[in-house]
N, C-alpha and C positions, 0 to 999 in steps of 0.2 A: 523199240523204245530206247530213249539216250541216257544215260546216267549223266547227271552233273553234279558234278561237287565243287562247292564254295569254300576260298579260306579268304583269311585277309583280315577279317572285324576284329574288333575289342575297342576299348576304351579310348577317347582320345579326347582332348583337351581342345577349346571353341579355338578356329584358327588354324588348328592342326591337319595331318595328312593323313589317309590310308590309301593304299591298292590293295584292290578285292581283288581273285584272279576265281577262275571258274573252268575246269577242267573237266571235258566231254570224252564220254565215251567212245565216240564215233568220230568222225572228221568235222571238221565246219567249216569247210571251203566253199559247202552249198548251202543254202540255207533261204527260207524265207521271212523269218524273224529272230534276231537273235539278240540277246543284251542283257539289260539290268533291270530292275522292279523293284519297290521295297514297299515296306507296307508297315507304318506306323501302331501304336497299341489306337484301338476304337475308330481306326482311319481305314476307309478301302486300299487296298493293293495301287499303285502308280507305278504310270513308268519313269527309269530315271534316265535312261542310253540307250539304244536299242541300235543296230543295223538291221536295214530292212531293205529287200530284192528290189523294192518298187518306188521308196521315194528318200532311198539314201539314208543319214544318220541324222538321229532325232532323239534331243535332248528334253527333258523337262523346261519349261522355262529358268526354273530356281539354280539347277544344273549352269548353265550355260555361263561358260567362263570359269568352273571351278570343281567341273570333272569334265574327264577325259575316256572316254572308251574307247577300246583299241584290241587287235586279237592278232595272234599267230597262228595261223593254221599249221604249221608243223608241230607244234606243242597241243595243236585241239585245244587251246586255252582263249580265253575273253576274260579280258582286263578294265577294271574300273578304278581310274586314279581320281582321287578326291582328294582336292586340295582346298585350303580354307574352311572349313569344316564348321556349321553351326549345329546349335540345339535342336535345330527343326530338322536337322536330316540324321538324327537318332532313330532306325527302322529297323526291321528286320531286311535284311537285302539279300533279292532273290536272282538267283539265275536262270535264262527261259531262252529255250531254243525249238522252232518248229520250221521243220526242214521244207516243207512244203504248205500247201495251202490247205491240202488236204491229209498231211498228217498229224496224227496228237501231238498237244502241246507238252514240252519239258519244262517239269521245272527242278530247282533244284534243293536243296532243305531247308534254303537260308543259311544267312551269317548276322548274326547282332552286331552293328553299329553304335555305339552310343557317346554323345559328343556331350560329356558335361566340366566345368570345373572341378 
């Protein structure tokens, strides 16, 4: 099992910026899913960035052009830069890494997002 922990969130203002960073227990140089999720109050769980072994990097539509995912494997850290920042992407954001096909998925506790005036 990975431990992941999330920092990054808190309050930001529509327009505005965060990086979320997400630091694994293990290594993440392998992997077969690896990124960001968040999940709205009354809303199912989404993906937001993900790295994935089999078809590259995959953005949410809404994402595209105004976050950025990115990892260091010497740090075991995964990075989500958000820039421009609206109301609708106020979530809980999660971090999720499953190293292979057939092992359990990680996740990680979350971090509050929340983009108001």
């Amino acid at each position: 099992q990975v431990r992941l922990v999330e920092s990054g969130g808190g309050l930001v203002q529509p327009g505005g910026s965060l990086r979320l960073s997400c630091v694994a227990s293990g290594g993440i140089a392998s992997f077969h899913v690896m990124g960001w999720y968040r999940q709205a109050p009354e809303k199912q769980r989404e993906v937001v960035a993900i790295f994935t072994s089999t078809q590259g990097t995959i953005y949410q539509d809404s994402a595209k052009g105004r976050f950025t995912i990115s990892r260091d494997n010497a740090k075991n850290t995964i990075y989500l830069q958000m820039n421009s920042l609206k109301s609708e992407d106020t979530a809980v954001y999660y971090c999720y890494l499953k190293k292979n096909p057939l092992s359990p998925a990680n996740w990680g506790q979350g971090t509050q997002v929340t983009v108001s005036a």
